[in-house]
N, C-alpha and C positions, 0 to 999 in steps of 0.2 A: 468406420472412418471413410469419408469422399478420398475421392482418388484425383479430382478435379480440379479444388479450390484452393487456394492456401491455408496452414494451419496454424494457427496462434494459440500459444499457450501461457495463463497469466495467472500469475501464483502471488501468492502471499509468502510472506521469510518466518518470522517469528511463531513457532510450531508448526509451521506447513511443511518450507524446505527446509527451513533452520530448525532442528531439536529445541525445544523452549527453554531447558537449562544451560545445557552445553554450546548451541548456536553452532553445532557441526553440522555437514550435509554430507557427510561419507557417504551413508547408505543410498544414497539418491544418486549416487555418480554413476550407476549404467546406465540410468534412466536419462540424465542429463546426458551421456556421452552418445546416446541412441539417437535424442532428439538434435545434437549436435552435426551429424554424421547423415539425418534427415533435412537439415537445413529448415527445422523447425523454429522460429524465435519463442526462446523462454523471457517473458518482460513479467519483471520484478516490480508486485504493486504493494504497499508496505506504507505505513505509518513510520518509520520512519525516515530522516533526511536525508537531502540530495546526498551532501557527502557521505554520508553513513553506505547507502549506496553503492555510491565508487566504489567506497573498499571492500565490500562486498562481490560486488558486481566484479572487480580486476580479478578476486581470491577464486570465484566461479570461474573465469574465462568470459564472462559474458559481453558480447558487445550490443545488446539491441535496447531501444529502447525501453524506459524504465515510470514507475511510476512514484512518486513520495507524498509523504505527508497525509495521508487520508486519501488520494485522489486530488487534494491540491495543488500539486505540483509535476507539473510533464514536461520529461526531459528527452530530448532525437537524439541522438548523434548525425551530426550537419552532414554528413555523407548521406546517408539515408535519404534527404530528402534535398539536394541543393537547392540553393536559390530560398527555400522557404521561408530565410528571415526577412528579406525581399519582399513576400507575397503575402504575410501575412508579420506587422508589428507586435505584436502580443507575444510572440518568439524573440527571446533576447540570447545571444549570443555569450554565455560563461563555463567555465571549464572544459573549452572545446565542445558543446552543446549547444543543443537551442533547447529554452529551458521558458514553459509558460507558466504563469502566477494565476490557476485557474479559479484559485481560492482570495484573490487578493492580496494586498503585502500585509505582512505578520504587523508592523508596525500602527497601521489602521486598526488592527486589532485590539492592539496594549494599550493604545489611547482609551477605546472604549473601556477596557476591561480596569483601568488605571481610574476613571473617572465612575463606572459604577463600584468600585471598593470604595471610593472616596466618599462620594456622596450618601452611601447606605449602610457603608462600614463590614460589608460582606468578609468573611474571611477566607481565604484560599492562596496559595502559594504556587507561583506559576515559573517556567522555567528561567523566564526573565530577570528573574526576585533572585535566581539561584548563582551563587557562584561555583566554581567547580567541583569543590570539597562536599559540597552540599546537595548538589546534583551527582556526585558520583554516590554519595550515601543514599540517596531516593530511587534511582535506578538500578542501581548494583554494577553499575560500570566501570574502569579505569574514568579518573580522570579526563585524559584524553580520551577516552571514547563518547566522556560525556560533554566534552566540548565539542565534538561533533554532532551529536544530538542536539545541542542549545543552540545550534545554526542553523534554524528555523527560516524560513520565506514565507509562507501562507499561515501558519498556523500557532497555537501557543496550549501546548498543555498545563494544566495545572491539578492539583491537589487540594480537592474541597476542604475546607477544616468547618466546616460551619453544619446548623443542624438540617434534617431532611426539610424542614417547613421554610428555611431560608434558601433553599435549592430551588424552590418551586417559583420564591420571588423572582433569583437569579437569572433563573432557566427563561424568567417571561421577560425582564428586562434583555435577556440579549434578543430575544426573537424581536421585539418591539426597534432594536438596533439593526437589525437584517442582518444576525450572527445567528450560526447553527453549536449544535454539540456532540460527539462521538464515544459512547464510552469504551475506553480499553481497557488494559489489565491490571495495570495502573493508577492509569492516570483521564482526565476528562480533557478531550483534544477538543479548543475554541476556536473556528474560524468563519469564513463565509460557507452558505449549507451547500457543499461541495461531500460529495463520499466517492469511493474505489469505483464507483460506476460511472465518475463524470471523467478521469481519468482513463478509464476505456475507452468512451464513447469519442473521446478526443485522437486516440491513435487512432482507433479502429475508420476513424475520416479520414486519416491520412494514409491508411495502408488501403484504401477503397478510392481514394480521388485518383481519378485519369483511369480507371480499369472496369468494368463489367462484373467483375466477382466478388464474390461476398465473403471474406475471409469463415473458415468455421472454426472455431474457438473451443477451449478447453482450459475453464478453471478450475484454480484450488484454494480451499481455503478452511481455516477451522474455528472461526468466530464468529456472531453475531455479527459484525463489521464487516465483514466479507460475503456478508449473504447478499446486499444489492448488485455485487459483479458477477456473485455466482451466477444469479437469477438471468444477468445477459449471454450466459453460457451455451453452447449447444451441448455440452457434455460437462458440468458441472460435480467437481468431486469433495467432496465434504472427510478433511481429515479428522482423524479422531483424537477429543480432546476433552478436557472438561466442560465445555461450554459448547460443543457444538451440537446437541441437540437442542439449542435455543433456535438453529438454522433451521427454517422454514421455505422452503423454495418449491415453487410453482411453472414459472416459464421452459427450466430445462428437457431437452428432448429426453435425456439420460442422466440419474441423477446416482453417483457412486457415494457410499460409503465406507471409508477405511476402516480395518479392523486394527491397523495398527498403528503409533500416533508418529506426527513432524516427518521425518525423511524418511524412516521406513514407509508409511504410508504412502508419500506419496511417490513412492516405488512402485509399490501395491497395486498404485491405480495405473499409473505407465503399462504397468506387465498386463493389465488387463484391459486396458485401452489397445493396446498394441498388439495385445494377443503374441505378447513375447515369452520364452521360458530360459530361464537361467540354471544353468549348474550349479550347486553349492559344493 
């Protein structure tokens, strides 16, 4: 670890810090109260929404910036950076944030996606289609947690129902649209081709404008979808999951794999990034 630079550390929630079933982060709390105490920012890059987030983000303690929707969407908290909505328009001022639409408005979206079902008769059910009842049955959410989720800005997942050989049409009409696609665990996330690395590259300007230093970083993460942030890592740590040997990474100086999965692991990697030893 430099003794010099500032350090940034930029996780993923859903199996990384959050347990994939339960969404608890006990086990990670020395880890987080370490890097607290170090005045290290932990920024939360996630699939899902701004306010999904908050609540999140309030239950951690966390106050630093954050990342949603794929990399679509980048949120400061306005103290961090004054003046910035000033100096740059693309920062819109909501929930006490400055909050960028990297990916575009969600709305642009639904049109397009609205008019190729229409005209080609594709089938797939997006979260837009859904109301709450029906969205809490597809995710596994409360209700309310799934109308937090369905407050989307950049982005719109949805649930293919159509066969592999009409995917292939789908997949070239949106690119022909200047739309990307992301698969999760779920669900197929539709927006502009925005991922977790455009989302970084966005803070990481802002925590390097006006300074000389080059922040060094430390991600996490345990999917496919998290492998382009990884890859901009100096020290890159791959939790352990079902899917994370699809993770392929090349750039990192240091590249850790957990033996144990969501917030154990990324305990794992803390203690040994940090060269810390805990008592049991």
């Amino acid at each position: 670890m430099p003794h010099s630079s500032k350090t940034l550390v930029f996780t993923d929630l859903d199996g990384t810090l959050l347990d994939h079933d339960t969404y608890g982060f006990e086990p990670a709390l020395p880890a987080l109260a370490m890097l607290a105490q170090k005045k290290i920012p932990v920024i939360l890059n996630s699939s899902k929404t701004l306010v999904e987030i908050l609540k999140i983000r309030s239950v951690l303690g966390n106050c630093h910036p954050f990342i949603a929707e794929n990399g679509s969407v980048v949120a400061v908290p306005e103290q961090l950076c004054p003046g910035l909505a000033r100096k740059n328009s693309l920062f819109q001022p909501q929930f006490g944030l400055l909050v960028r639409r990297l990916g575009g408005d969600r709305e642009s979206v639904l049109d397009i996606l609205n008019r190729l079902r229409q005209i080609h008769g594709f089938s797939f059910e997006g979260f837009a289609d859904m109301g709450p009842a029906r969205l809490s049955q597809v995710t596994g959410l409360t209700e309310d947690q799934a109308i937090q989720a369905g407050r989307r800005l950049s982005t719109e997942p949805v649930l293919w129902q159509d066969t592999p050989e009409q995917w292939e049409a789908f997949a070239g009409h949106l690119a022909d649209a200047g739309l990307g696609w992301v698969q999760g665990g779920r669900f197929i996330s539709i927006s502009r081709p925005f991922d977790k690395k455009d989302g970084v590259a966005c803070l990481l300007d802002l925590y390097t404008t006006g300074t000389d230093s080059i922040p060094f970083t430390i991600g996490l993460g345990d999917s496919p979808n998290d492998q382009a942030m990884l890859d901009m890592m100096d020290i890159a740590v791959v939790i352990r999951s079902a899917r994370c040997d699809q993770i392929k990474l090349n750039r990192p100086q240091t590249i850790i794999r957990t033996t144990a999965k969501g917030p154990e692991g990324w305990q794992e990697a803390m203690d040994m990034i940090f060269k810390t030893s805990r008592r049991h």
